[in-house]
VONU-841335 format. One line per field, with one value per atom (N, C-alpha, C): chain; residue in three letters; residue number from 0; atom name; z, x, y. Coordinates in nm, 2 decimals, padded with zeros to 4 digits, m for minus. Layout:
# residues N
kollum [A,...]
pator [Ala,...]
tormar [NUM,...]
lumse [CA,...]
pz [Z,...]
px [X,...]
py [Y,...]
This chain:
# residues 180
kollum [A,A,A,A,A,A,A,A,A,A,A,A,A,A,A,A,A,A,A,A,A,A,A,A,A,A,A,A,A,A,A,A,A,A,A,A,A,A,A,A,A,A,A,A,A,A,A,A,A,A,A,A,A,A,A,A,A,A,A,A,A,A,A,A,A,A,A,A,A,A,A,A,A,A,A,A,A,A,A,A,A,A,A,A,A,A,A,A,A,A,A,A,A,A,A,A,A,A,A,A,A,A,A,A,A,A,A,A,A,A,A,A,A,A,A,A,A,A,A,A,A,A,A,A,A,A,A,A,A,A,A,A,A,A,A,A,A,A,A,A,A,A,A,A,A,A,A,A,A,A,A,A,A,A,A,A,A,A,A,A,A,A,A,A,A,A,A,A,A,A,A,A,A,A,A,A,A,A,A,A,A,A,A,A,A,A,A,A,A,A,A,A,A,A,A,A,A,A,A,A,A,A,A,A,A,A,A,A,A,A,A,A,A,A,A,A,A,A,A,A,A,A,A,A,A,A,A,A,A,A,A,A,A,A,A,A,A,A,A,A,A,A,A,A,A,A,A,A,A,A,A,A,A,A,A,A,A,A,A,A,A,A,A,A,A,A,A,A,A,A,A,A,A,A,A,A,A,A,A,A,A,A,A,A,A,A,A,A,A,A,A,A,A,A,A,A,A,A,A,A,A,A,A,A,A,A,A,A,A,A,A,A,A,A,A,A,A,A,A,A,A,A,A,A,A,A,A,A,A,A,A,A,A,A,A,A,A,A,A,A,A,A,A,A,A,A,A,A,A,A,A,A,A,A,A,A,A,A,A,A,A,A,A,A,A,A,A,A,A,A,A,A,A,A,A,A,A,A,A,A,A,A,A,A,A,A,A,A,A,A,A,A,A,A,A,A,A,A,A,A,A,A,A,A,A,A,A,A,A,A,A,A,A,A,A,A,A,A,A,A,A,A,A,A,A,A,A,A,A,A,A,A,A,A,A,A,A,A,A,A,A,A,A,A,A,A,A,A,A,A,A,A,A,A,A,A,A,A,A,A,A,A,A,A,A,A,A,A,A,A,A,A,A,A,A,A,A,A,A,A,A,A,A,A,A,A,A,A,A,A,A,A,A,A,A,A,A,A,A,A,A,A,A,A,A,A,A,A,A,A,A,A,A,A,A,A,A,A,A,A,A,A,A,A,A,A,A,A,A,A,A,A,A,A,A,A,A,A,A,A]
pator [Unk,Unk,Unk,Unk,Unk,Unk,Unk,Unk,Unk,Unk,Unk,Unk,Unk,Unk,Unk,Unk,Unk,Unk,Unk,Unk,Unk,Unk,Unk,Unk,Unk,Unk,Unk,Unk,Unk,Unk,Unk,Unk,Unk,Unk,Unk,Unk,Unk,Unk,Unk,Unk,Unk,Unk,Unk,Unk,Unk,Unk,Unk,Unk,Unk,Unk,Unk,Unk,Unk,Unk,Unk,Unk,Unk,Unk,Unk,Unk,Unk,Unk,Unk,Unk,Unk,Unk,Unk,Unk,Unk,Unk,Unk,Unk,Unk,Unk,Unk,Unk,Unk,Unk,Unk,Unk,Unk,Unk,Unk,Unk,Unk,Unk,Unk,Unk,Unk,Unk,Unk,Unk,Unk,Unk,Unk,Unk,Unk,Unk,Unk,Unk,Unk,Unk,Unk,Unk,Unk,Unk,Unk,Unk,Unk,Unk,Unk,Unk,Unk,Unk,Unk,Unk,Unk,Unk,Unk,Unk,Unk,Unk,Unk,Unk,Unk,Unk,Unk,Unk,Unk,Unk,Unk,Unk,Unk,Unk,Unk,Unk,Unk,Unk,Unk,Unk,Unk,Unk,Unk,Unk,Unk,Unk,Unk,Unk,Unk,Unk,Unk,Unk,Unk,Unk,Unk,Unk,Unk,Unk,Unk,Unk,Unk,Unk,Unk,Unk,Unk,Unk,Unk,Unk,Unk,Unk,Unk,Unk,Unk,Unk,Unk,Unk,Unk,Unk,Unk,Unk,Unk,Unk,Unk,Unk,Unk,Unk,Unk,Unk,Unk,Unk,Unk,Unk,Unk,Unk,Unk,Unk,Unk,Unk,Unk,Unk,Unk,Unk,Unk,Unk,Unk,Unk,Unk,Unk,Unk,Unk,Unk,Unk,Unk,Unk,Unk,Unk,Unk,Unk,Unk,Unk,Unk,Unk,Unk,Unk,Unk,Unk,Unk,Unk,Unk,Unk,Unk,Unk,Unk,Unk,Unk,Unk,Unk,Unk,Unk,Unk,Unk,Unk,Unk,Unk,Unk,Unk,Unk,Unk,Unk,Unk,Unk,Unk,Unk,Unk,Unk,Unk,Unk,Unk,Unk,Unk,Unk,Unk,Unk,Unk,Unk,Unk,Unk,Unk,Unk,Unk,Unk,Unk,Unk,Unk,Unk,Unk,Unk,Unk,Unk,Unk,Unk,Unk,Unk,Unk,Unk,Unk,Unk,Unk,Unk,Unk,Unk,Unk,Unk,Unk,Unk,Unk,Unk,Unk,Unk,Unk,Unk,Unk,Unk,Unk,Unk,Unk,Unk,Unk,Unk,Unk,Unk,Unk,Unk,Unk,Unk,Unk,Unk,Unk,Unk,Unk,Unk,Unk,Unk,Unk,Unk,Unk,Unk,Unk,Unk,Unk,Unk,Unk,Unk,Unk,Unk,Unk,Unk,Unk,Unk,Unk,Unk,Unk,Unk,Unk,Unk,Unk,Unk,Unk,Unk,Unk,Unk,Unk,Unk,Unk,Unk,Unk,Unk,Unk,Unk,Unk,Unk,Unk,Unk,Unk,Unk,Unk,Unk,Unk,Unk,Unk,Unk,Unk,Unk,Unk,Unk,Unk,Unk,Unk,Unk,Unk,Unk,Unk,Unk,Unk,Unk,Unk,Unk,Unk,Unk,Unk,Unk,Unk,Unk,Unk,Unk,Unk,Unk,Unk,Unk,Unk,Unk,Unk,Unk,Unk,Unk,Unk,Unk,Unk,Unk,Unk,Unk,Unk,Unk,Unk,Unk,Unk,Unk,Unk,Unk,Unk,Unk,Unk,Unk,Unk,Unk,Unk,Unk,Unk,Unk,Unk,Unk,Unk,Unk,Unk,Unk,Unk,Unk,Unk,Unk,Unk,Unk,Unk,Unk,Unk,Unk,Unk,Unk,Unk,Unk,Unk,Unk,Unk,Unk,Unk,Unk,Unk,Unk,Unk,Unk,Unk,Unk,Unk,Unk,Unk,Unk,Unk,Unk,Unk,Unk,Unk,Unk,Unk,Unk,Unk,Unk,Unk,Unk,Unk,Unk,Unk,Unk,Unk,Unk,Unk,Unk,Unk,Unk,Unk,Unk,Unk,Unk,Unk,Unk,Unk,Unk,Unk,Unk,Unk,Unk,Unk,Unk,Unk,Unk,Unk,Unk,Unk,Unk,Unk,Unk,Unk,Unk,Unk,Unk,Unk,Unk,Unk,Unk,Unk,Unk,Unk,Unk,Unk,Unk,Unk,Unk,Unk,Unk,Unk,Unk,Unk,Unk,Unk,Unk,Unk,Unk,Unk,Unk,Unk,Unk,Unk]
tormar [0,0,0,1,1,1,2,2,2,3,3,3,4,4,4,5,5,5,6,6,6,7,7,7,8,8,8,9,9,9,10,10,10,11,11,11,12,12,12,13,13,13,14,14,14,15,15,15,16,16,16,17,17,17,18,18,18,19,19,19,20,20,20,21,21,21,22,22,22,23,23,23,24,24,24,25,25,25,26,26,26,27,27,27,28,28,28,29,29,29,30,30,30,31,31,31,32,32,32,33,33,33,34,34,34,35,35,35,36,36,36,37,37,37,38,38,38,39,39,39,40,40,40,41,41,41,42,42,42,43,43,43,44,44,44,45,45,45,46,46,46,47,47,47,48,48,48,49,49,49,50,50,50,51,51,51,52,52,52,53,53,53,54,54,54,55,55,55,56,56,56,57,57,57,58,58,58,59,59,59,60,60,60,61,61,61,62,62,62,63,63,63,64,64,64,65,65,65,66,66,66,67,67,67,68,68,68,69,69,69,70,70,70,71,71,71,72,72,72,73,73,73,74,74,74,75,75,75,76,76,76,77,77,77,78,78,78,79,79,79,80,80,80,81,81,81,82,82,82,83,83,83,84,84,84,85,85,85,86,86,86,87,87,87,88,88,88,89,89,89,90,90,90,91,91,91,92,92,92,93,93,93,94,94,94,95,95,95,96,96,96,97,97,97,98,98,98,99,99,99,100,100,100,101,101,101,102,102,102,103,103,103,104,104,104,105,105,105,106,106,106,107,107,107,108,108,108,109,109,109,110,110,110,111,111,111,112,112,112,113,113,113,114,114,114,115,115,115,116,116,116,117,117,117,118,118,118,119,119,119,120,120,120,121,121,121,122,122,122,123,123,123,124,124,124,125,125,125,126,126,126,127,127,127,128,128,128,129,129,129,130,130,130,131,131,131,132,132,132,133,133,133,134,134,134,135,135,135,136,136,136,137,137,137,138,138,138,139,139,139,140,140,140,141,141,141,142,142,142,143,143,143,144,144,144,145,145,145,146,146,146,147,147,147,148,148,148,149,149,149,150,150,150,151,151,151,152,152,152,153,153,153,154,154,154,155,155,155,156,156,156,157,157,157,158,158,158,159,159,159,160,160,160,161,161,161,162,162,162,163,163,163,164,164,164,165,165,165,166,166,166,167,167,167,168,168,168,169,169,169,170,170,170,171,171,171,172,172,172,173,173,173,174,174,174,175,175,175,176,176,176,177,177,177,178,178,178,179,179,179]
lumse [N,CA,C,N,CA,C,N,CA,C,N,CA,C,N,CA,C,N,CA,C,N,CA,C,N,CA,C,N,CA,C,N,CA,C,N,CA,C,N,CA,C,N,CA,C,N,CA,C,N,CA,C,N,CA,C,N,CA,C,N,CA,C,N,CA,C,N,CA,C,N,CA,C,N,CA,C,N,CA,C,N,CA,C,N,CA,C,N,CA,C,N,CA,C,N,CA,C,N,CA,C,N,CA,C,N,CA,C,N,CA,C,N,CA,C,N,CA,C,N,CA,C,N,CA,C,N,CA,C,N,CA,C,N,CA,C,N,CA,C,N,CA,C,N,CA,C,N,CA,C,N,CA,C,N,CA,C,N,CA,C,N,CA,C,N,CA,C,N,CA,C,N,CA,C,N,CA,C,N,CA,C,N,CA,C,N,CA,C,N,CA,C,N,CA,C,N,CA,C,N,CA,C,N,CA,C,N,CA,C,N,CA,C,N,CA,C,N,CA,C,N,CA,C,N,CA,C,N,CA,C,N,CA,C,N,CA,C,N,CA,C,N,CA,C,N,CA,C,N,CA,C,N,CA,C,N,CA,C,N,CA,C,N,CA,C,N,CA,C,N,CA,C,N,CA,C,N,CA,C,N,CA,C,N,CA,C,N,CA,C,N,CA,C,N,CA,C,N,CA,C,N,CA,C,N,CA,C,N,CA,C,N,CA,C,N,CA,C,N,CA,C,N,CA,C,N,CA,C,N,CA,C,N,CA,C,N,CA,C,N,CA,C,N,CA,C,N,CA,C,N,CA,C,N,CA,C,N,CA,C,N,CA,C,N,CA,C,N,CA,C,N,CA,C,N,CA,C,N,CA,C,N,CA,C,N,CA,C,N,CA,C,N,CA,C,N,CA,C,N,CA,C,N,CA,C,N,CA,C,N,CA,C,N,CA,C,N,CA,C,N,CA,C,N,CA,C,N,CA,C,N,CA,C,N,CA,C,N,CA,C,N,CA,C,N,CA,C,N,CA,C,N,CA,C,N,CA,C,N,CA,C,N,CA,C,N,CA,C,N,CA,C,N,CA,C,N,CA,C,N,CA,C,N,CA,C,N,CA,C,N,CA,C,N,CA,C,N,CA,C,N,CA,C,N,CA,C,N,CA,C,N,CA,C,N,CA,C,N,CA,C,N,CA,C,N,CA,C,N,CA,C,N,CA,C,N,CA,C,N,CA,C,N,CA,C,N,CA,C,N,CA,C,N,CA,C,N,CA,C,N,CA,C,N,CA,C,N,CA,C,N,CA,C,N,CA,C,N,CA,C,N,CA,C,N,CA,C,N,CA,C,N,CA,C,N,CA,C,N,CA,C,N,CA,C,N,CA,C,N,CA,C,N,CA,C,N,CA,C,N,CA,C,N,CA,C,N,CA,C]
pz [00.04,m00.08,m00.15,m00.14,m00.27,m00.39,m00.44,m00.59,m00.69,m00.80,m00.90,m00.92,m00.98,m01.06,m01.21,m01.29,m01.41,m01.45,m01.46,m01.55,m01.64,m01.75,m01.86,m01.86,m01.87,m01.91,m02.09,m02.16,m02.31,m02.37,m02.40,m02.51,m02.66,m02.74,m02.89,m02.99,m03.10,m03.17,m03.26,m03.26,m03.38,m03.52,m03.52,m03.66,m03.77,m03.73,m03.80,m03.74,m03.83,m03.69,m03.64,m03.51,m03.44,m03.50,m03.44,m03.48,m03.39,m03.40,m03.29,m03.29,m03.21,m03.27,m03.15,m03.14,m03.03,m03.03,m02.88,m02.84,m02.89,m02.86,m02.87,m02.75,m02.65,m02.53,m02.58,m02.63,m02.67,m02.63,m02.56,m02.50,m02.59,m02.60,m02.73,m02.71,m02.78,m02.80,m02.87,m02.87,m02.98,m02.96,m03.05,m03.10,m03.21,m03.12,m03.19,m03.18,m03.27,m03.31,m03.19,m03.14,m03.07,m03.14,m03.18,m03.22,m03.14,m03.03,m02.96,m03.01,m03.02,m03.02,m02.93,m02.92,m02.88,m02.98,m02.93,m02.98,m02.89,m02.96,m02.91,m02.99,m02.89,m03.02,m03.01,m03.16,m03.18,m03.11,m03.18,m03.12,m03.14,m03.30,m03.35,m03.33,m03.21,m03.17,m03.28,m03.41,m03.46,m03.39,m03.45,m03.33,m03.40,m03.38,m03.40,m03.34,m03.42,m03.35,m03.38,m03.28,m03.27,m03.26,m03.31,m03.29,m03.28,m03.18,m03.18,m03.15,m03.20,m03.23,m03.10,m03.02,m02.94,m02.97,m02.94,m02.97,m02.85,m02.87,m02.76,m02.79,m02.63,m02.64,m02.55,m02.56,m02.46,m02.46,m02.32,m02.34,m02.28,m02.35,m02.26,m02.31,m02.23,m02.25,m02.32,m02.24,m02.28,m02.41,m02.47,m02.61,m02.71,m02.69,m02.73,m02.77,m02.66,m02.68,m02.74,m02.71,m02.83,m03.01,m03.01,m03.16,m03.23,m03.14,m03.15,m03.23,m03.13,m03.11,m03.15,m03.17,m03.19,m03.31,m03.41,m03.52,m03.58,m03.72,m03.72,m03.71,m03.65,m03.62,m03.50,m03.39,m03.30,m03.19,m03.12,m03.02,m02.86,m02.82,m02.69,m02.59,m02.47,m02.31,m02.32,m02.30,m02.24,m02.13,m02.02,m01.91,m01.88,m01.87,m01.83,m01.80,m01.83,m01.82,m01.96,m01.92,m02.01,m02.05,m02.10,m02.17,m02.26,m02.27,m02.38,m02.38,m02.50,m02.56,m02.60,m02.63,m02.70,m02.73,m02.91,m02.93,m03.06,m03.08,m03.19,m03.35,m03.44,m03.61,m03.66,m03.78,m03.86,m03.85,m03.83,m03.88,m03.71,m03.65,m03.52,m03.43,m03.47,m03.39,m03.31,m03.16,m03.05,m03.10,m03.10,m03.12,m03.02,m03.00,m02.83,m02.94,m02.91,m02.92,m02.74,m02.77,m02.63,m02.67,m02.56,m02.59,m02.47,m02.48,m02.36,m02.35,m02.24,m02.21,m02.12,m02.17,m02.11,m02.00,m01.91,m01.80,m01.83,m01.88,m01.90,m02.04,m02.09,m02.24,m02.23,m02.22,m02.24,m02.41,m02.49,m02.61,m02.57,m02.63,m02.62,m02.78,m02.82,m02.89,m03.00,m03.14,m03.25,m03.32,m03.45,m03.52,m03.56,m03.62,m03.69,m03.60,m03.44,m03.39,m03.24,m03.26,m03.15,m03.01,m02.91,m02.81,m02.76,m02.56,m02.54,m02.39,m02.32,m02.21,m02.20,m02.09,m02.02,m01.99,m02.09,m02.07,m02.02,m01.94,m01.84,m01.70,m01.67,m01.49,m01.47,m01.39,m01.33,m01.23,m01.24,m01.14,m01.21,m01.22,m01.29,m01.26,m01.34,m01.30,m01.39,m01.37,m01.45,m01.48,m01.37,m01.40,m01.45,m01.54,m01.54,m01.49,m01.37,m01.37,m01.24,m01.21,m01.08,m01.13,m01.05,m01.08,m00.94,m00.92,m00.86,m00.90,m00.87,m00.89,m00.89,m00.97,m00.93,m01.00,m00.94,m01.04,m01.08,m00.97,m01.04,m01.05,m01.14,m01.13,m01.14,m01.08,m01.03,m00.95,m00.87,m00.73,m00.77,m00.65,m00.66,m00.55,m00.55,m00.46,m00.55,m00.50,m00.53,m00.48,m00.49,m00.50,m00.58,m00.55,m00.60,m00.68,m00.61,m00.62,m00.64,m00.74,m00.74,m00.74,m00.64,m00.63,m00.51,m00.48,m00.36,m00.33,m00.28,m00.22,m00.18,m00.14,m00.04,m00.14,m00.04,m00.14,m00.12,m00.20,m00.26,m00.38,m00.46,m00.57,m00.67,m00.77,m00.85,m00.94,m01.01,m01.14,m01.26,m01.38,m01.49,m01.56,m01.65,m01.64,m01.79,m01.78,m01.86,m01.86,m01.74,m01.71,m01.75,m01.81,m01.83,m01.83,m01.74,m01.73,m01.53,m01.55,m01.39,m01.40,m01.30,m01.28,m01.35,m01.40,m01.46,m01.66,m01.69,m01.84,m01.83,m01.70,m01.64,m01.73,m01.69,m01.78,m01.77,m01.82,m01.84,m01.73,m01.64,m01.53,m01.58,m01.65,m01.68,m01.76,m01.76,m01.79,m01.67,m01.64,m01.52,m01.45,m01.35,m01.31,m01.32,m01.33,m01.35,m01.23,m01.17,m01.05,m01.01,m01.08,m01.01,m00.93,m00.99,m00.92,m00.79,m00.80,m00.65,m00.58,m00.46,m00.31,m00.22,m00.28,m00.21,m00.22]
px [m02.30,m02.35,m02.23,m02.26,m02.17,m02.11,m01.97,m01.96,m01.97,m01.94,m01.99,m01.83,m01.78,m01.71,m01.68,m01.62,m01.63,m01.45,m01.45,m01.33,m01.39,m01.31,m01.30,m01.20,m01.17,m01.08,m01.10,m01.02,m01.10,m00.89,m00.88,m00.82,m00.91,m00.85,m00.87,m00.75,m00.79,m00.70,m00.69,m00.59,m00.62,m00.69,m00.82,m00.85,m00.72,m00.67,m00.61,m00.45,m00.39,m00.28,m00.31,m00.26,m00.28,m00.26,m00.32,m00.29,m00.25,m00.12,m00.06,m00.08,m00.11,m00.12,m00.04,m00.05,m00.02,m00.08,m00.16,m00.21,m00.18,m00.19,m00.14,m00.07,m00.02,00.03,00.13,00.13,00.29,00.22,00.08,00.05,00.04,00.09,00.09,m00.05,m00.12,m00.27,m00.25,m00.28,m00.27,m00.47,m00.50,m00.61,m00.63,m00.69,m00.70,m00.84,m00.84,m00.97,m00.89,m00.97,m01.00,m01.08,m01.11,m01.22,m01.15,m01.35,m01.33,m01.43,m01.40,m01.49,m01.58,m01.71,m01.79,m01.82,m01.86,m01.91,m02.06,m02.16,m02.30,m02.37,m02.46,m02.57,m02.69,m02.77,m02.87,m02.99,m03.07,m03.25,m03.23,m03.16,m03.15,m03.03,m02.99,m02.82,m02.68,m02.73,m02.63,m02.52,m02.38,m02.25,m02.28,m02.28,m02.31,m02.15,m02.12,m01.99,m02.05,m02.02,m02.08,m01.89,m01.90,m01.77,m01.79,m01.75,m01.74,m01.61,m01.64,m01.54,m01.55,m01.43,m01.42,m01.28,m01.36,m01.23,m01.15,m01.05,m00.96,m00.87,m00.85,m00.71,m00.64,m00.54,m00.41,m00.38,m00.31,m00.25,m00.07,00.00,00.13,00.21,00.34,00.42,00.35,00.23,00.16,00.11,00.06,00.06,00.13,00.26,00.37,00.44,00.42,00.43,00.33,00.24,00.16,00.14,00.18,00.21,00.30,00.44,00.59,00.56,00.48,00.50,00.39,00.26,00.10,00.11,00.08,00.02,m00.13,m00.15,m00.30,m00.28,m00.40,m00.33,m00.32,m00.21,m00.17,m00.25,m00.26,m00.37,m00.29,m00.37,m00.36,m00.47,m00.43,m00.45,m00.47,m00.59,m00.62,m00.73,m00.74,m00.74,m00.77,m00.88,m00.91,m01.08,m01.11,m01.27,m01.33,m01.41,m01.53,m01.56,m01.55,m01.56,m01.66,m01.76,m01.85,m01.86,m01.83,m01.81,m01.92,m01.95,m02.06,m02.03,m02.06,m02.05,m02.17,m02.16,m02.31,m02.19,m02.30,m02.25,m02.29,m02.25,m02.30,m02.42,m02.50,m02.67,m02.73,m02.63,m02.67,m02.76,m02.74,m02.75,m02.66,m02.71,m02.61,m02.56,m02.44,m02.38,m02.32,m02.30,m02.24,m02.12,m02.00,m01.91,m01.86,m01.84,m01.77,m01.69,m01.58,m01.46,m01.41,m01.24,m01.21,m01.06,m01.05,m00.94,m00.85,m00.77,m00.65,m00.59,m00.53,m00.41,m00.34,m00.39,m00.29,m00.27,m00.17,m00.18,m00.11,m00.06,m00.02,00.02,00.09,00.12,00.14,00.03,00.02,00.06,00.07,00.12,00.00,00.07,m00.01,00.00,m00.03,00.01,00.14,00.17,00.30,00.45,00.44,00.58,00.57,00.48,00.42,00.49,00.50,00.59,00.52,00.56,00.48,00.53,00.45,00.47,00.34,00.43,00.30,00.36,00.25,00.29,00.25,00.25,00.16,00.17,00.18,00.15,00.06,00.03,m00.05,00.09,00.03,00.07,00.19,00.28,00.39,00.52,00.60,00.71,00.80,00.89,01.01,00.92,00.90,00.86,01.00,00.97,01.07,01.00,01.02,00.99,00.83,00.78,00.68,00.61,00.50,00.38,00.42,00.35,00.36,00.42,00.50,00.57,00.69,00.74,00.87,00.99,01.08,01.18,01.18,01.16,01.14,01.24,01.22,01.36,01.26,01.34,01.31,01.22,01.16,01.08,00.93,00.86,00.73,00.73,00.65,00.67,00.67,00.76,00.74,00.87,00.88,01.06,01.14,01.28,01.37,01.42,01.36,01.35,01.48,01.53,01.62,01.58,01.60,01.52,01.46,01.40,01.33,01.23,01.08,01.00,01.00,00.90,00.91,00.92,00.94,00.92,00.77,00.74,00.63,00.63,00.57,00.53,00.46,00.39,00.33,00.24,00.16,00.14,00.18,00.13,00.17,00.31,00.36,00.50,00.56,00.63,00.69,00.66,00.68,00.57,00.71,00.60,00.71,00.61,00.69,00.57,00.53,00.46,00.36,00.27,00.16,00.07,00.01,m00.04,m00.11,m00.05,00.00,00.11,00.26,00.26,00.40,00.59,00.67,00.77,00.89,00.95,01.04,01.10,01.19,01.24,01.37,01.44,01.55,01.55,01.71,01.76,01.79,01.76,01.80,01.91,01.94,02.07,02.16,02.27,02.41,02.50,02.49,02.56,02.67,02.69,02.79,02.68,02.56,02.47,02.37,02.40,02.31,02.39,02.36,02.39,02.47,02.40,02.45,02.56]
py [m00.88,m00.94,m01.02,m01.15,m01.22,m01.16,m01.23,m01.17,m01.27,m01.23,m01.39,m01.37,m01.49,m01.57,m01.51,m01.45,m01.44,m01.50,m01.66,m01.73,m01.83,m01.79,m01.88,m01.98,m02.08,m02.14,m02.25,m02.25,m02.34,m02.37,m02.53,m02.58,m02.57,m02.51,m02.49,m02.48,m02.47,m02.48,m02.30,m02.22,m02.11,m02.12,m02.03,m02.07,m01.94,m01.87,m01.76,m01.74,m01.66,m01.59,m01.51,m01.50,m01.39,m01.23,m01.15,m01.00,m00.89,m00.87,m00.81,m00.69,m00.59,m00.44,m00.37,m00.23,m00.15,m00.06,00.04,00.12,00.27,00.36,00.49,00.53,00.45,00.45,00.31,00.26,00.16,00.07,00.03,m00.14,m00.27,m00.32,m00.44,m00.50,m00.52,m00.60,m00.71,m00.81,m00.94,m01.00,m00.98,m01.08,m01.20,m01.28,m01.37,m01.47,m01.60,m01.66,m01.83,m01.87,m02.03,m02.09,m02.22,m02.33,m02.42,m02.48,m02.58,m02.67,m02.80,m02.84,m02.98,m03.02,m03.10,m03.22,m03.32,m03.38,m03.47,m03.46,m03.52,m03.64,m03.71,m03.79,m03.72,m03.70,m03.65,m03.73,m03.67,m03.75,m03.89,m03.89,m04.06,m04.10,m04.08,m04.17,m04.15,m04.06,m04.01,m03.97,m03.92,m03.87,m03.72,m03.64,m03.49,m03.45,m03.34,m03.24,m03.06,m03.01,m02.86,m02.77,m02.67,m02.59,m02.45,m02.42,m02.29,m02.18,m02.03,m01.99,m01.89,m01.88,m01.79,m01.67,m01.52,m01.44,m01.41,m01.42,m01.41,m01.28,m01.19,m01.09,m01.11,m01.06,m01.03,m00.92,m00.84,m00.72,m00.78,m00.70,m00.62,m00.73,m00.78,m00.86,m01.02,m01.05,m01.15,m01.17,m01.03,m01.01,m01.04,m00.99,m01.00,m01.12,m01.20,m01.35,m01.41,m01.38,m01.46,m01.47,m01.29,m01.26,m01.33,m01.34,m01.43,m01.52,m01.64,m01.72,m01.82,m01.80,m01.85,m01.84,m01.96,m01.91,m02.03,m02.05,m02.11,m02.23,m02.30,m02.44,m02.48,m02.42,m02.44,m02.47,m02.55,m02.60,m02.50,m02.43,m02.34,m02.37,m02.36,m02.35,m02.20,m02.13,m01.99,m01.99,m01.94,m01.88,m01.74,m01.66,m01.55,m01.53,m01.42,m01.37,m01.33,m01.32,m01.25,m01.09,m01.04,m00.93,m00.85,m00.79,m00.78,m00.65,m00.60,m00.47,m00.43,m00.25,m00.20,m00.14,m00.08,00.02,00.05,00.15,00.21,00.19,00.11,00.08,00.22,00.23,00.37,00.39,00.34,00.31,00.39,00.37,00.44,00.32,00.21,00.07,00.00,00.00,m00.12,m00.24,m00.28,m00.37,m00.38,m00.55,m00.60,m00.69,m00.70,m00.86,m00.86,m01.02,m01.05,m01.12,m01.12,m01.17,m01.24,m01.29,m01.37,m01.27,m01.22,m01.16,m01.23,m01.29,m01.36,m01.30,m01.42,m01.36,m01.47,m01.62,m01.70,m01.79,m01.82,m01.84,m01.97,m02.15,m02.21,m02.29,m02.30,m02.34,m02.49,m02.56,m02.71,m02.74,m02.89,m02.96,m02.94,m02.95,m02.95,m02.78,m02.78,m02.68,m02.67,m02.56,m02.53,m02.55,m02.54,m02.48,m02.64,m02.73,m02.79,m02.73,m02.88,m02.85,m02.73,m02.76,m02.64,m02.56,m02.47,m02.40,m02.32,m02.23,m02.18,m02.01,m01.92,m01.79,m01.73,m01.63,m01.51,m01.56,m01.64,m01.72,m01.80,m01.83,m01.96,m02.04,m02.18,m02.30,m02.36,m02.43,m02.47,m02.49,m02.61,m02.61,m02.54,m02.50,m02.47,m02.34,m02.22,m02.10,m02.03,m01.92,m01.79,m01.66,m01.64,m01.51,m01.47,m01.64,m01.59,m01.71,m01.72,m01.82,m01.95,m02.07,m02.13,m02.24,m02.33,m02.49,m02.50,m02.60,m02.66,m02.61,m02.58,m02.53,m02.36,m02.28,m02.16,m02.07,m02.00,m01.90,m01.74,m01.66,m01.54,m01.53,m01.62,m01.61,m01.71,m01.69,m01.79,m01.88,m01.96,m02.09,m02.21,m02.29,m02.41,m02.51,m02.65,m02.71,m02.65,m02.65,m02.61,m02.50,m02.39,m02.30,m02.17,m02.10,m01.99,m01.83,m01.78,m01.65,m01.57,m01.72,m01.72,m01.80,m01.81,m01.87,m01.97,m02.04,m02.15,m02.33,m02.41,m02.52,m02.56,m02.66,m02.76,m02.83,m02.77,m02.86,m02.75,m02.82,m02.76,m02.83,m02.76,m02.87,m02.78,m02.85,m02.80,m02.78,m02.72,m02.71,m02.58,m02.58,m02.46,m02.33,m02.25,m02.13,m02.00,m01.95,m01.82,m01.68,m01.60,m01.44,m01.49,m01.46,m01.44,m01.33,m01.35,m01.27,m01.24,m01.05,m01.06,m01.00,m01.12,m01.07,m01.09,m01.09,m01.11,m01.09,m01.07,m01.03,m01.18,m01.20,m01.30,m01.35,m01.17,m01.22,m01.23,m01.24,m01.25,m01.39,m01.43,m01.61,m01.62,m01.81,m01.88,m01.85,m01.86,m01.82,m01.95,m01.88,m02.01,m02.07,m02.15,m02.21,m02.06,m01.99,m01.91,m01.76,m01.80,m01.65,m01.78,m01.86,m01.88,m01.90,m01.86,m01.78,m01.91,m02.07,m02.11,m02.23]
């Protein structure tokens, strides 16, 4: 049997700041609000715009950076699945929310801090720490590469983390730490 697909990907802008919290086990959680929006013509050739709000979380190191560093305003690149929770209100009624659980977080231009990158992993150049593209430091594939993997290419650019939340990796190394 086939399996399905469950990715999200959405550019929006924060309607709030983020809210970082922590587990009872130390896991950093960051939630937060996205508005994307559309724009359509109605029946009568009017321009109509529709916006919707999507909740978005993070866990772990990925969290963490986004608490840092996200605030309202800011236009973000997120990347993950779908999520939809249950639980019973006082009244002893089902309640569903769904959410978007990140693995990747890029900080695009606009808001408070503009200027941007790419946190958790994905495809990219000038990785720290894993992900695919050019310029990586602490491993991955791509050209010109310190660490390790193969060459190529990449798209995107400013990647920091890997996988899934991924961790820094250290700082770049300095002509006196590559090997050759």
């Amino acid at each position: 049997m086939a399996r399905g697909i469950n990715k999200v990907i959405l550019i929006g802008n924060l309607g709030a700041d983020p809210e970082l919290k922590y587990t009872a086990g130390g896991t950093a959680v960051c939630k937060f609000r996205i508005a994307t929006s559309e724009t359509f013509k109605d029946r009568d050739g009017n321009q109509q715009e529709r916006t919707e709000w999507h909740r978005i979380t993070a866990w772990g190191k990925l969290a963490e950076i986004c608490g840092q560093y996200l605030s309202k305003g800011r236009q973000v690149y997120v990347e993950g699945s779908l999520r939809t929770n249950m639980w019973e209100d006082q009244q002893g009624n089902k309640r569903y929310s769904t959410e978007i659980v990140v693995r990747d977080v890029q900080f695009l231009g606009g808001g408070a801090q503009g200027g941007g990158g790419n946190y958790g992993g994905g495809q990219g150049g000038g990785n720290y720490g894993g992900g695919q593209g050019g310029g990586n430091y602490g491993g991955g594939q791509g050209g010109g590469n310190y660490g390790g993997g193969q060459g190529g290419g990449g798209q995107g650019g400013g990647n920091y983390g890997g996988g899934q939340g991924g961790d820094f990796g250290g700082p770049p190394p300095t002509d006196d730490d590559i090997p050759f």
